[in-house]
C-alpha positions in Angstrom: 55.9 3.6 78.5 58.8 1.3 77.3 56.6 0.9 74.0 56.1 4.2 73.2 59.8 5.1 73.9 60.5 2.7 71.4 58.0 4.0 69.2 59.6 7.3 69.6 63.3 5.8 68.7 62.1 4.5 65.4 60.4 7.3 64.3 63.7 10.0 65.3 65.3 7.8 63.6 67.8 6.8 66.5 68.6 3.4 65.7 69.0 4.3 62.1 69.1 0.5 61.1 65.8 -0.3 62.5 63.7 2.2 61.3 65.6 2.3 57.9 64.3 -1.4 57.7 60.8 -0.3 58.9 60.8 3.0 56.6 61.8 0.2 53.9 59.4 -2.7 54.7 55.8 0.2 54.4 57.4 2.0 51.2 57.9 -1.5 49.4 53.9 -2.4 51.0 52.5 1.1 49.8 54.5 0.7 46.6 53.0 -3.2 46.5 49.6 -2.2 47.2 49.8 0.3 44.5 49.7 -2.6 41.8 48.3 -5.7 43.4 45.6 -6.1 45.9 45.6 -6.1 49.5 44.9 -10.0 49.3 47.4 -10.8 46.6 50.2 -8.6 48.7 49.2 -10.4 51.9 49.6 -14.3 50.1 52.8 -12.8 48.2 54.3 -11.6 51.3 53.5 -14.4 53.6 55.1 -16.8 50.7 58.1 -15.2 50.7 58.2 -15.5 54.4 57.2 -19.0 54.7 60.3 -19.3 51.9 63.0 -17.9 53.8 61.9 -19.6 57.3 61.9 -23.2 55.5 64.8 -22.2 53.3 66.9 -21.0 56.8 65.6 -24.2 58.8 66.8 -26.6 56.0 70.2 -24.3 55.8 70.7 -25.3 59.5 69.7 -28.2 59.4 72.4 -29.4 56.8 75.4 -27.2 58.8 74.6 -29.4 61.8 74.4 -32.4 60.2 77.5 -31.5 58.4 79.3 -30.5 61.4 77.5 -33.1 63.5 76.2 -30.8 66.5 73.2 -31.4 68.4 71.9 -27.3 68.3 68.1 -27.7 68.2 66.3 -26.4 66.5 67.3 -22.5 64.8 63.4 -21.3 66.2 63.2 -23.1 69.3 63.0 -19.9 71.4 59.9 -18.4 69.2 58.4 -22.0 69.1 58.8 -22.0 73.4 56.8 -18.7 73.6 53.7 -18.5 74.9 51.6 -16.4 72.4 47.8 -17.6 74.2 45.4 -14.8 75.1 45.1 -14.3 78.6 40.8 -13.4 79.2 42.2 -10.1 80.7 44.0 -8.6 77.8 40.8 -9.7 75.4 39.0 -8.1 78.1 40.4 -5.0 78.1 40.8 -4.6 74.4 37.1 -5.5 73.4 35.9 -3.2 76.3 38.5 -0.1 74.6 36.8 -1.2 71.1 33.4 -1.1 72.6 33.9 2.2 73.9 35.0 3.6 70.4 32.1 2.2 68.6 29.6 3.3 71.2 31.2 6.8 70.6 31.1 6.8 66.4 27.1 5.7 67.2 26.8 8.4 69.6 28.2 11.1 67.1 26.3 9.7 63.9 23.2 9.5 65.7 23.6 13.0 66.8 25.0 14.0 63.3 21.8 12.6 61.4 19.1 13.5 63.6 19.9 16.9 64.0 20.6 17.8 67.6 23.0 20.3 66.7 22.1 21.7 63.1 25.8 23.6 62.2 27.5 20.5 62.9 24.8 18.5 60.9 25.1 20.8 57.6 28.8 20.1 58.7 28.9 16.7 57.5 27.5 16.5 54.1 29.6 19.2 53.2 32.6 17.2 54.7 31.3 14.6 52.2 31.3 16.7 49.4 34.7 18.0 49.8 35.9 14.3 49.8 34.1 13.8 46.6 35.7 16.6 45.4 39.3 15.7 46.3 38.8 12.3 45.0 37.8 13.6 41.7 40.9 15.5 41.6 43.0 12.7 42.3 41.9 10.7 39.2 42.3 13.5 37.1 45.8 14.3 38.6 46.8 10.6 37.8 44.3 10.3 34.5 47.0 13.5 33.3 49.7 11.6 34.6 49.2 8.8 32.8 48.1 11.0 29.6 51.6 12.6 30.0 53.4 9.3 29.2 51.6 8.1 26.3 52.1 9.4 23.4 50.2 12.5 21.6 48.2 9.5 19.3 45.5 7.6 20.2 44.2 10.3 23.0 41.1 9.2 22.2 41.0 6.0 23.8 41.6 7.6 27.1 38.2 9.4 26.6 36.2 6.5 28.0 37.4 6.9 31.7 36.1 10.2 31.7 32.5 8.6 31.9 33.2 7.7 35.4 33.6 11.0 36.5 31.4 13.8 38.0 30.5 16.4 34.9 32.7 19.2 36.1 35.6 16.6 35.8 35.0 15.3 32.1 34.8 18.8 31.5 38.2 19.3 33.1 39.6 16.1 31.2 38.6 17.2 27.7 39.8 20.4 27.8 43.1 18.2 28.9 43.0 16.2 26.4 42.8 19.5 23.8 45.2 20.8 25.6 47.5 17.6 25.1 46.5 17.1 21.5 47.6 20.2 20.7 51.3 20.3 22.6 
């Protein structure tokens, strides 16, 4: 329960300092992953980490030698921590994880084999709508980025339309004579 109080605290926003860090730490991510891989934001992130723990440990480590005082080390009490896997919490989280993925089989199977035929003309249909919305996407960011460059030179921005369904080169032609012409 403690966790999920806390939980609750961040996202109310009572501790405004905490969860104005958090809020800040997944808009800079989302913004990150926005214009470098996954990978390349993980070994950017985990550099500048490793940069300020080496950079505070040597900071420390000169103000005591400086001031001559026998402090320790500055992460002595994350170093002392016990972070090993006890068999019952691996236990207990595989056998949660199991459960889920014998559930997804369980629906799929009955999805694709046709127990129930509604919710089995259900799912392609799902599908399709998912298509769809993707397709809107790129052409809501396609016209985006058509917006900011200038009214020459449209044509090179035909090309992406290739990767499209038909319905949405249609869509980004008559865009781009609809641009051309403003």
């Amino acid at each position: 329960m403690d966790r999920h109080q806390s939980l609750l605290e961040l996202l109310y926003w009572r501790d405004v300092r905490s969860s104005g860090l958090l809020f800040g730490c997944s808009l800079f991510l989302l913004l990150s992953l926005l214009s470098c891989s996954i990978i390349s934001v993980l070994s950017y992130s985990t550099l500048a980490l490793l940069s300020v723990t080496v950079s505070f440990r040597t900071y420390r480590g000169v103000l005591q030698a400086v001031q001559k005082s026998d402090e320790g080390h500055p992460f002595k009490q994350y170093l002392e921590k016990d972070v090993a896997l006890s068999k019952d919490v691996v236990q207990r989280h595989s056998d949660a994880v199991l459960s889920r993925i014998d559930g997804v089989l369980k629906e799929l199977r009955r999805l694709f084999l046709v127990e129930d035929l509604i919710d089995s003309l259900k799912t392609p249909l799902t599908f399709i709508v998912w298509t769809q919305n993707i397709d809107i996407s790129q052409n809501i960011f396609f016209c985006a980025s058509l917006k900011k460059e200038s009214h020459t030179g449209l044509e090179q921005h035909e090309a992406p339309a290739v990767f499209c369904s038909n319905r949405s080169q249609t869509h980004l032609k008559q865009l781009i004579k609809v641009f051309r012409s403003s």
